[in-house]
C-alpha positions as CSV (number, residue, x, y, z in Angstrom):
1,X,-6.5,2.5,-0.9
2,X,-6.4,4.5,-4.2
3,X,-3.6,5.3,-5.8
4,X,-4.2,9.2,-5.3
5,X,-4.9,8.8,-1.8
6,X,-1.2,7.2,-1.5
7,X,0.5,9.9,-3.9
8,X,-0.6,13.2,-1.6
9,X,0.9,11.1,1.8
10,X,4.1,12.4,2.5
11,X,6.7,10.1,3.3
12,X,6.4,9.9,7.1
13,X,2.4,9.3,6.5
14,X,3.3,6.6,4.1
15,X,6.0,4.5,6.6
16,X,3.3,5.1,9.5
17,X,0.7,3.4,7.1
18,X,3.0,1.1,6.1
19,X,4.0,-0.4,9.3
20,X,0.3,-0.5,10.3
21,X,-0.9,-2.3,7.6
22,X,1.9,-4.6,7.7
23,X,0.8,-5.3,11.4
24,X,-2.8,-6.0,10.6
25,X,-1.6,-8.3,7.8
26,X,0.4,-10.4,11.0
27,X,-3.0,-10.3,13.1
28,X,-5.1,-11.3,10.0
29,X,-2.7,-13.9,9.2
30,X,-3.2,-15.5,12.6
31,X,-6.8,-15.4,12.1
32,X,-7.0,-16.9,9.2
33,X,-4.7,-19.9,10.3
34,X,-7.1,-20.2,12.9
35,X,-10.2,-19.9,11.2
36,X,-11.6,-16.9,12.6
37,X,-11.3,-14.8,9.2
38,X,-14.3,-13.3,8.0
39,X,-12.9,-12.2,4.5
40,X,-10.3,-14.1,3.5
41,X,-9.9,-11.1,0.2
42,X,-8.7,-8.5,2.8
43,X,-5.6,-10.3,2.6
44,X,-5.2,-9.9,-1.1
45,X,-5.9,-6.5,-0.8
46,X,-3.6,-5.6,2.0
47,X,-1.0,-7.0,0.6
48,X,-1.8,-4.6,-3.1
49,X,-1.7,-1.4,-0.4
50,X,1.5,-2.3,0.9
51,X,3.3,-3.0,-2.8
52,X,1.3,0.5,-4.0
53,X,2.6,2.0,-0.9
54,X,7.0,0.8,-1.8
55,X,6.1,1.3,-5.0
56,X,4.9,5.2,-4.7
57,X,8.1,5.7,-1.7
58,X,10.4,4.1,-4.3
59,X,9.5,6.7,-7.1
60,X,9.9,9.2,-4.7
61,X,13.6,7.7,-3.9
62,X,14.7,7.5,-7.6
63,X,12.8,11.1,-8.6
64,X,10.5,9.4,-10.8
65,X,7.7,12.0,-11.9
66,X,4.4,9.9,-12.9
67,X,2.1,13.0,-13.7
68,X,4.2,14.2,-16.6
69,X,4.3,10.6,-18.2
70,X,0.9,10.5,-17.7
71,X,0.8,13.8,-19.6
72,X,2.7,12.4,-22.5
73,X,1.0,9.3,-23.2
74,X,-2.5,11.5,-23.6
């Protein structure tokens, strides 16, 4: 998932996609233990979505507004 894509979820959208890509993480997990895991990277990259995913709720907790510092830094 892009970044974007996560920042115009709203908060109940981003815990329901939280919770189900922490549950395919558990399934792929168990198929990787068992050596039934096609692409091994779709770990690695599930677990990026679920730190981009705390990491946009937590600015959202502490008001933190990204687009302005974006704004300032151009």
């Amino acid at each position: 998932m892009k970044i974007k894509e996560i920042r115009n979820l709203t908060n109940d959208e981003l815990n329901a996609k939280l919770v189900a890509i922490k549950s395919e993480l558990f399934n792929l997990r168990f198929q990787h233990a068992t050596g039934n895991l096609a692409n091994p990277m779709l770990l690695n990259s599930l677990k990026k979505d679920i730190a981009k995913i705390k990491t946009v709720l937590t600015e959202r907790e502490l008001n933190i507004n990204t687009n302005s510092d974006k704004k300032a830094k151009a």
